[in-house]
N, C-alpha and C positions, 0 to 999 in steps of 0.2 A: 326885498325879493320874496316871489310868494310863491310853494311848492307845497304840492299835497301830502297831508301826514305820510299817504304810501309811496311817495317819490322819496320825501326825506329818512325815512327805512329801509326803501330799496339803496341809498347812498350809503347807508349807514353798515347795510349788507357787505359793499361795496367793501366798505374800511374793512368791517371782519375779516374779509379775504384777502386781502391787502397784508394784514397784523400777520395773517396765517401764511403767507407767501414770504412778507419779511423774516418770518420768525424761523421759516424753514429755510432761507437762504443763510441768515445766524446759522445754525445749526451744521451746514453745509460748511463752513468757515472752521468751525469751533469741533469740529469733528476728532475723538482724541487720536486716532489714526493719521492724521494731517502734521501731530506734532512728532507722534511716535518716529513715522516717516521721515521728516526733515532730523531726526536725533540720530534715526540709522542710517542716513546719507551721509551726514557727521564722520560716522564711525567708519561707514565703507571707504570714507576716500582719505582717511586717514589711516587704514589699513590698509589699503593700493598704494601711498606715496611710503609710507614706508616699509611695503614688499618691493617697488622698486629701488629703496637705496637697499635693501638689504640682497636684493636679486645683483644689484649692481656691484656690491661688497663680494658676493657668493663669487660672480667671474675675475675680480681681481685676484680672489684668496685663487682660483684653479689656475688664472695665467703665472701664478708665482708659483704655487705648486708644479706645474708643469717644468715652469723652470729650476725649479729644484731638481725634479729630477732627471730633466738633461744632464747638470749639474754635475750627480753623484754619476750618473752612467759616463760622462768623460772622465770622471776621474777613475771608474769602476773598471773602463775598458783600456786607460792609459796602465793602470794596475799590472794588468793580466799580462798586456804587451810585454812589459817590463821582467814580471815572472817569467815570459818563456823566454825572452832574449838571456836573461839570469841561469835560467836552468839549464839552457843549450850549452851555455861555458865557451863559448867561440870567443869572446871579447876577452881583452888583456884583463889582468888582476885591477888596475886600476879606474875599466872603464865597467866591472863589477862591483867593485867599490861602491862606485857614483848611482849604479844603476840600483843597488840596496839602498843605499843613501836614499835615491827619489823613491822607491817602493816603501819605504818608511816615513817618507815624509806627506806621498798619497794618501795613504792609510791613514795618518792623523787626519790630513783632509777630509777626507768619506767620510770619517766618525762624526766630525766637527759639519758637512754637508746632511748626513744621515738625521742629525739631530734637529739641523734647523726644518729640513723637510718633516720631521716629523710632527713638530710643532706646529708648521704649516698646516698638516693632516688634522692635527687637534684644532686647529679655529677651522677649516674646511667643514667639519661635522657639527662643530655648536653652530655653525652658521645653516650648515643643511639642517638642521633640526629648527631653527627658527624661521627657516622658509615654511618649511612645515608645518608648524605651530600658527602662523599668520594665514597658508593657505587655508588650512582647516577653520581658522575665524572668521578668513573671507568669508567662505562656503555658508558658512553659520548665518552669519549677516546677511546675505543674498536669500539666504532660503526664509529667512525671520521678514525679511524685504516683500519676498513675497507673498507670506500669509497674512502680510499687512495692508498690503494690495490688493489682495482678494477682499479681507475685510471694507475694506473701505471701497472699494467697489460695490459690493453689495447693499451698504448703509446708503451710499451718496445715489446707486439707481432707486432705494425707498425714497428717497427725502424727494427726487426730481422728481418721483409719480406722482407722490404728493401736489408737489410745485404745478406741474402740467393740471390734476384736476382741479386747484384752485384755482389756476389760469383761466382754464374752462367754464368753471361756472360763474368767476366774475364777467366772461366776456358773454355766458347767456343772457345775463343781469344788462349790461350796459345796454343793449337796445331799448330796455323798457324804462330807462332815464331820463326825462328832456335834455335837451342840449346845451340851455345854458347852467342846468344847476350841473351836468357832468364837469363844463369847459372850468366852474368854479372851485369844483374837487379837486379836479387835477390843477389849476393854478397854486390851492392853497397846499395840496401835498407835498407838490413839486417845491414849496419853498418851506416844508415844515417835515424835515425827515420822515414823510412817506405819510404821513396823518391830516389828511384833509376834513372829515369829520369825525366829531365825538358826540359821546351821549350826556345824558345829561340829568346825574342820576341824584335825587334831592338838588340839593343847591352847589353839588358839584360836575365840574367839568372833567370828565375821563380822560381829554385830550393835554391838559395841562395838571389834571390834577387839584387844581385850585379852585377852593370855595368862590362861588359867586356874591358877591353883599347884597345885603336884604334890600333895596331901594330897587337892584335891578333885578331882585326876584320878583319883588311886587308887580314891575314892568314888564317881566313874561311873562305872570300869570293873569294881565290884564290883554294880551296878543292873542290872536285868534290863532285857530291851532295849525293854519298853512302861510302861521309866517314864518319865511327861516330866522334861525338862529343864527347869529356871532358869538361865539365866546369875548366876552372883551380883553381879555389879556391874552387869547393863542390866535385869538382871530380866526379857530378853525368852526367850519359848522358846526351848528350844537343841536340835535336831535333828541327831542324829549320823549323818554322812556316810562 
């Protein structure tokens, strides 16, 4: 196939912008606000699931609290009952007796109710204070969430302006390509992670990298200067520079 020096360097243009458009899409992937972000996602939603067991702990400790202290107020207001029926003195000696009796034996209750509600009270407060402690991390995380969002907001609209003006000027470039050496780029790109042409700079090939042997250098530098090149091991165009 045979393409003018200035065809096979406007292709070769082509790749520049191509490498330049890969390298900023890399870039775009590899962005260290991408990993940062998926770390602090980590972290939020394992701070949400365990603000909801501990939210969820927080209303059990208050339905038992609460029932505590129904608890102590029946026993508190059975007390009192009992004191003024005692104090009135209307009832026989024996149904005073009884009635000291249970007012003695409430009171032990209360003290024995008083105690467990209060304990109650004491995990009620370590628990509100570790709501507390997780809200304010939430908060931390979401706010850390966002500055990471803006950053990488900002990096990922440079890299895409980037990306749109090499877009640009590759696609000024392809109208002044013939057709078949384009249709050949893009064949061999498309089956060679994104590198359809290399240069071809001494007796190396940019494209693979790999020295050329002397027998077929002697055989390019015997080709007229609008013959394209093959690489013989990438297969990709090879444009001499």
């Amino acid at each position: 196939m045979q393409a003018s020096v200035e065809q096979q360097n406007l292709i070769l243009q082509v790749q520049y912008l191509d490498d330049e458009i890969m390298q900023a899409n890399t870039k775009l992937k590899s962005l260290p606000e991408v990993e940062q972000l998926a770390h602090i996602e980590k972290r939020i939603t394992a701070a949400t699931e365990e603000l909801a067991t501990v939210n969820a702990e927080a209303d059990a400790i208050a339905l038992e609290l609460r029932r505590g202290e129904v608890d102590v107020e029946t026993v508190t207001d059975r007390i009192k009952k009992d004191e003024i029926r005692l104090n009135a003195g209307t009832a026989s000696p024996k149904e005073l007796e009884q009635t000291q009796h249970e007012i003695e034996t409430l009171k032990k209750r209360q003290i024995a109710l008083e105690e467990i509600e209060l304990e109650i009270m004491m995990r009620s407060e370590a628990v509100q204070e570790r709501l507390k402690v997780l809200n304010t991390d939430l908060s931390s995380l979401e706010v850390l969430k966002s500055e990471i969002n803006g950053r990488m907001t900002t990096a990922t609209t440079e890299i895409n302006l980037i990306i749109l003006a090499k877009q640009k000027s590759k696609a000024d470039l392809i109208p002044s390509i013939e057709k078949p050496l384009m249709d050949l780029y893009l064949k061999i790109s498309g089956s060679s992670n994104g590198v359809g042409a290399a240069s071809l700079v001494g007796n190396k090939c940019n494209g693979c990298h790999l020295a050329i042997n002397a027998v077929e250098m002697d055989r390019i530098k015997g080709l007229a200067a609008d013959e394209l090149l093959r690489c013989e091991e990438c297969r990709r165009i090879l444009v001499r520079i």
